[in-house]
N, C-alpha and C positions, 0 to 999 in steps of 0.2 A: 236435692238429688242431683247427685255429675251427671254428665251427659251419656257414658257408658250404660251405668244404671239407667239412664231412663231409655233407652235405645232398648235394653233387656224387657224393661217392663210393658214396654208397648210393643213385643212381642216379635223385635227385628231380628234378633242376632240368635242363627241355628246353631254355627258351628264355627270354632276360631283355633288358630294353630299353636298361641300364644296369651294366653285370654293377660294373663297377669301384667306380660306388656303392653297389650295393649290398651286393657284398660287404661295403667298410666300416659301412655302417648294422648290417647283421646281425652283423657279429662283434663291433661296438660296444656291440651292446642297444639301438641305436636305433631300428629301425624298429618303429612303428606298423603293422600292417597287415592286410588284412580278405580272410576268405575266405568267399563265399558258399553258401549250402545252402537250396533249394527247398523248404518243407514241404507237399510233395506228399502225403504219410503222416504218422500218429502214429508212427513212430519212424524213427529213421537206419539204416541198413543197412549193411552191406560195403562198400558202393562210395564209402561217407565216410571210410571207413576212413583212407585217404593223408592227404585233409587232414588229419582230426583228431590223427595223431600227429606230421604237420607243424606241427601248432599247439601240442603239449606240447614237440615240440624247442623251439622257436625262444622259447617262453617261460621254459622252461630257463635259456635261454642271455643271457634280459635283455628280451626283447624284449614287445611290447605286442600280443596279436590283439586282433582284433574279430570276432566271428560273426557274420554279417550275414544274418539272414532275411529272406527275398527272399517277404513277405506282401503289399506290394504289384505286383512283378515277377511272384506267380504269379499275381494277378485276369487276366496277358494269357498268361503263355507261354511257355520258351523254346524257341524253334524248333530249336535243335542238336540235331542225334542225331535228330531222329523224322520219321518221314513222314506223321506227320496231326497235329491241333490238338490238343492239349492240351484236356481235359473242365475244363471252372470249376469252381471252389470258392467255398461260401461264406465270409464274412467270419470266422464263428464256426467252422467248421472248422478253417480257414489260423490262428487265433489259437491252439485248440488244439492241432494239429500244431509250433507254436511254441512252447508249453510241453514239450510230450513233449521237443525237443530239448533245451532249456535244461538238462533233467536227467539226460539223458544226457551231455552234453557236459561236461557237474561231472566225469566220470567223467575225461577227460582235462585239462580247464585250469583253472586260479584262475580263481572272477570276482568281483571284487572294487575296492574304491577302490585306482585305480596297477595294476589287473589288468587280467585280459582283461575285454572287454565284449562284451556283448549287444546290436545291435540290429537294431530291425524298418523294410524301406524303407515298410514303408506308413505309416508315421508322417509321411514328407515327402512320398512318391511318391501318396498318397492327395488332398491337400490342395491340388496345382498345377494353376495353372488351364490347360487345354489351349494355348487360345491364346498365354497370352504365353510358355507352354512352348517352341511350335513355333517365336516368333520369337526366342526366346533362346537356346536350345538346339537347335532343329534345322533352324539356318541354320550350326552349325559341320558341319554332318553333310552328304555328299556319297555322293547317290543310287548313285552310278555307282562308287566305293569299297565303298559297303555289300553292292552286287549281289556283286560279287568274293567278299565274305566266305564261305566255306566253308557257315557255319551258314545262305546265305540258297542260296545255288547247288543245295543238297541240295534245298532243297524248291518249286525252281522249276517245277521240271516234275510235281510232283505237287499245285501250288497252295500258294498265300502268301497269305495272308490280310495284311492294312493291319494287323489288331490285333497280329500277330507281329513284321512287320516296326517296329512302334516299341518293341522289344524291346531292341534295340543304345541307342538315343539311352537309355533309360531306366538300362540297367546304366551305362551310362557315367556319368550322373548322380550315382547312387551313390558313385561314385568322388568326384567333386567335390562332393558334399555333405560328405562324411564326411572329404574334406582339408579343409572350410575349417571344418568343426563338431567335429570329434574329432583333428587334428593326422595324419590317417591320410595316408604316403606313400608305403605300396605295397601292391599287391594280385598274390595268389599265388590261382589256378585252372587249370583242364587245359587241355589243348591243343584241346579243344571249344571253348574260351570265347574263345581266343587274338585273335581281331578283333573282340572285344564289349573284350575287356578294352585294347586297343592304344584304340580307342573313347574309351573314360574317360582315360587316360593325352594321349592329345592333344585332348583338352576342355579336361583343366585348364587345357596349355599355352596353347589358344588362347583363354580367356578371363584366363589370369592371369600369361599373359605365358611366353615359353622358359625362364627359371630358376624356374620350379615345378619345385619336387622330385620327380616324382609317378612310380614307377616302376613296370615289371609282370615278372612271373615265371611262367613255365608251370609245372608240374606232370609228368614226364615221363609217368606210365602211367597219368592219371584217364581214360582210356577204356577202360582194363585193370580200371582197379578200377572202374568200372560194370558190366562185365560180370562182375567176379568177384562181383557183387551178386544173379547170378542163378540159378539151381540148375532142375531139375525143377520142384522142389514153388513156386516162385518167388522170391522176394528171401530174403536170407538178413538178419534184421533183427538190431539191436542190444537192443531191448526181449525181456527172457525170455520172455514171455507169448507172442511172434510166433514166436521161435526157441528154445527151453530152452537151456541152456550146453550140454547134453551134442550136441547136433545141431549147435551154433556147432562145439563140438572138433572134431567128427566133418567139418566142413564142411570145416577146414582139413586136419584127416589125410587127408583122401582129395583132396589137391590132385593136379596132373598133378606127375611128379620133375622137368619142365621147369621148372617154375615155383617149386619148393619153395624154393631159394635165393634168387632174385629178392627171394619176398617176405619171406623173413628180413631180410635184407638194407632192403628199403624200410619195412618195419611193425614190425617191433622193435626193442627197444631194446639189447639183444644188443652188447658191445665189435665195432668192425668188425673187431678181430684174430681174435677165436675164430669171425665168421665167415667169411675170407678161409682160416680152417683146416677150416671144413664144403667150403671150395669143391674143394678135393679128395677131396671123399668122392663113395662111387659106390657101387652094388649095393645093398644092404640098409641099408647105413648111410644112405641116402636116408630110408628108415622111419624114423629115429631122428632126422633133420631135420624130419620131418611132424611127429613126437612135440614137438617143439621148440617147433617154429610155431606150433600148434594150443595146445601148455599156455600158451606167453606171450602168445596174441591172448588167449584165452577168460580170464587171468589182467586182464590193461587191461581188457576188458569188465564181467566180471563178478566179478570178484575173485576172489583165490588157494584160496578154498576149493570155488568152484564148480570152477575148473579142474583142483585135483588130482580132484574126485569122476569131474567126466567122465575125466579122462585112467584114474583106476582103473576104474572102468564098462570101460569101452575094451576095458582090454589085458584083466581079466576076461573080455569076449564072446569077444574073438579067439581068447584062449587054451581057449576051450571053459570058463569056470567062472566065480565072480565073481556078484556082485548083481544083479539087474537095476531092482533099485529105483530108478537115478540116471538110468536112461534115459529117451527120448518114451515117452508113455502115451496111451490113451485110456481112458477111463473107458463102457462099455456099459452100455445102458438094455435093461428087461427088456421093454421092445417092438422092439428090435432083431432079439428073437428071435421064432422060428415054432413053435409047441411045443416050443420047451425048446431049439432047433436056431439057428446060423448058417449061413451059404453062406461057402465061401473068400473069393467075388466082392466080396459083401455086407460081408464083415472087411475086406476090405483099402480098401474106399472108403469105411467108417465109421472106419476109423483115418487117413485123407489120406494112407495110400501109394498110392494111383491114385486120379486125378481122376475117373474113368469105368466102368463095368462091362465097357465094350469093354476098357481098356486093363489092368483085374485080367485078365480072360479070357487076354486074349493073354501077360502076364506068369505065366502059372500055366502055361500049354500050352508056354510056354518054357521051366519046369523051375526057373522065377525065386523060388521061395515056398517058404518054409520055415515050419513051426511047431513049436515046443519040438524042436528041432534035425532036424524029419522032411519029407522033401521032399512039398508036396503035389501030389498025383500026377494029379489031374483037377481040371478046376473044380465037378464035381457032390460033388467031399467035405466034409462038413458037420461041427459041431464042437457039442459041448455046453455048455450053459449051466454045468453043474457044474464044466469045463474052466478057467472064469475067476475063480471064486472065488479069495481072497488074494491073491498075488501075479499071479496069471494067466499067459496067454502069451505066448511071446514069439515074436514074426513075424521075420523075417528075409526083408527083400528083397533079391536079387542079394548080392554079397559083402560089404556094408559098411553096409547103411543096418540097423539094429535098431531095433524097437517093440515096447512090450509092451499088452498089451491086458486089462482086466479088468472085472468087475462088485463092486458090494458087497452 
């Protein structure tokens, strides 16, 4: 199976402008092509997740990315998906949030001379003078087309700001910058971006004529994988410091069993035959597809040693025994305590399992809170300082999230 097909069958590719050429370019190792990533944050999250192993396939297979931070694109915004403005960032933020990528993304592609590349739109998109922008570029742009756009219809009735709406004309830019400066002739993003990216695809044409090569491809589930970005505690990040490996693992063993195949299937690299034979499994052996999922993301992430430790952590908690050394931790300061004492309340928002005193309160009256395996029974039950010495304790919220908690 080419690479094309297997991209279909594992369930990536919604929507394409030119399927026939592009198939050929992709199974060929031709195409060049660029996929976008906002540095909103110092690290990538889950919901980059798709691209990112979109872009170790295809480079695989021959073919040329380019990761294109979108450092000028965030000084405005994009309007998809949200119902209010996007907050600014400064220059030296967006520049740092752009390095954090860069070394994350080593984790998935080559970059290198004839490899994949790196770049940033504020390089061009910072430099262009408004004016002869508007009469060069968004005289091909038609008000009354953009309004249609999905990304613009969402936020009409909750207010559009002028700074948002030159959002489309801008990404589309990108596109025909980076065809006529880096040979780039297709661009793959979600189905969010689908009339930003159609946008750039007919700029080219209309500035360099209908046999510009200039192709686009959607993504079937990047609005799946934004939301798998988001958990309780909130984004589920790729940098350790924000998520530790053993809470990544943990993210994906306790996916829903609707979903556990899907994402085998679009995120790993897994033969499609051994998983077209998970697709019959059912009852428990679902556990044993989380087990799957969870060692081979947290494996791409953070490599084969972090993942065997979380998956041994794991099945040690569950089975009642095992280490707790490889799990979340917080580390307690000896003014955390009141004479020698904590509050359950006080433990659980000093370790970020509840954001709130209300929401420990009501998770403890619910019967939700466990310590060194004992259900705590009131929220007035307090714990000692002598309790946390060495390895300390271990919390247990609801059936699946573990934290250990200690002092030195």
């Amino acid at each position: 199976m080419q690479i094309y097909e297997e991209l279909k069958a594992r369930g990536l590719i919604a929507q394409v402008t030119d399927e026939e050429e592009i198939r050929t370019l992709v199974n060929n190792g031709k195409a060049v092509f660029y996929i976008g990533f906002d540095p909103t944050a110092d690290s990538l999250h889950v919901g980059h997740f798709m691209a990112l192993c979109l872009m170790k396939r295809l480079q695989m297979a021959g073919n040329r990315p380019i990761a294109l931070i979108g450092g000028g694109t965030a000084m405005i915004g994009d309007p998809s998906g949200r119902t209010d403005m996007r907050s600014m960032m400064t220059r030296e933020t967006i520049q740092h949030n752009c390095d954090c990528f860069k070394k994350q993304m080593e984790r998935f592609i080559e970059f290198g001379e004839g490899k994949a590349m790196m770049v940033n739109n504020a390089d061009w998109l910072l430099n262009l003078n408004y004016v002869d922008f508007i009469r060069d570029i968004g005289a091909c742009f038609s008000v009354n087309n953009m309004l249609r756009a999905e990304c613009f219809k969402q936020r009409m009735e909750k207010g559009l700001s002028f700074l948002e709406f030159n959002y489309m004309p801008m990404q589309s830019y990108d596109f025909y910058y980076l065809y006529q400066h880096y040979g780039c002739n297709m661009q793959f993003g979600g189905n969010d971006q689908w009339s930003n990216m159609l946008g750039g695809t007919e700029l080219i044409r209309r500035k360099l004529g209908k046999d510009a090569h200039a192709m686009t491809i959607t993504l079937l589930l990047t609005s799946e994988g934004k939301k798998m970005g988001k958990t309780a505690k909130g984004a589920v990040w790729l940098d350790p410091n924000k998520t530790p490996p053993y809470e990544f693992y943990q993210y994906w063993r306790n996916i829903e069993d609707a979903d556990v195949l899907k994402c085998i299937r679009m995120l790993t690299f897994l033969p499609l035959e051994q998983i077209d034979e998970m697709d019959k499994w059912e009852g428990s052996q679902l556990n044993q597809a989380k087990e799957i999922l969870a060692y081979e993301l947290t494996k791409l992430v953070h490599g084969e040693e972090e993942a065997a430790k979380a998956q041994e952590t794991a099945r040690g908690l569950f089975s009642g025994g095992g280490s707790a050394a490889n799990m979340p931790a917080t580390e307690l300061t000896a003014d955390q305590f009141e004479n020698g004492k904590i509050g359950a309340i006080s433990l659980l928002v000093a370790c970020g399992l509840c954001p709130s005193n209300g929401e420990a309160r009501r998770l403890i009256q619910q019967g939700g809170v466990a310590v060194n395996e004992k259900k705590v029974a009131s929220i007035d039950v307090t714990f000692d300082q002598a309790d946390f010495q060495g390895e300390g304790v271990v919390i247990k919220k609801g059936k699946k999230v573990f934290h250990r908690a200690y002092v030195k």
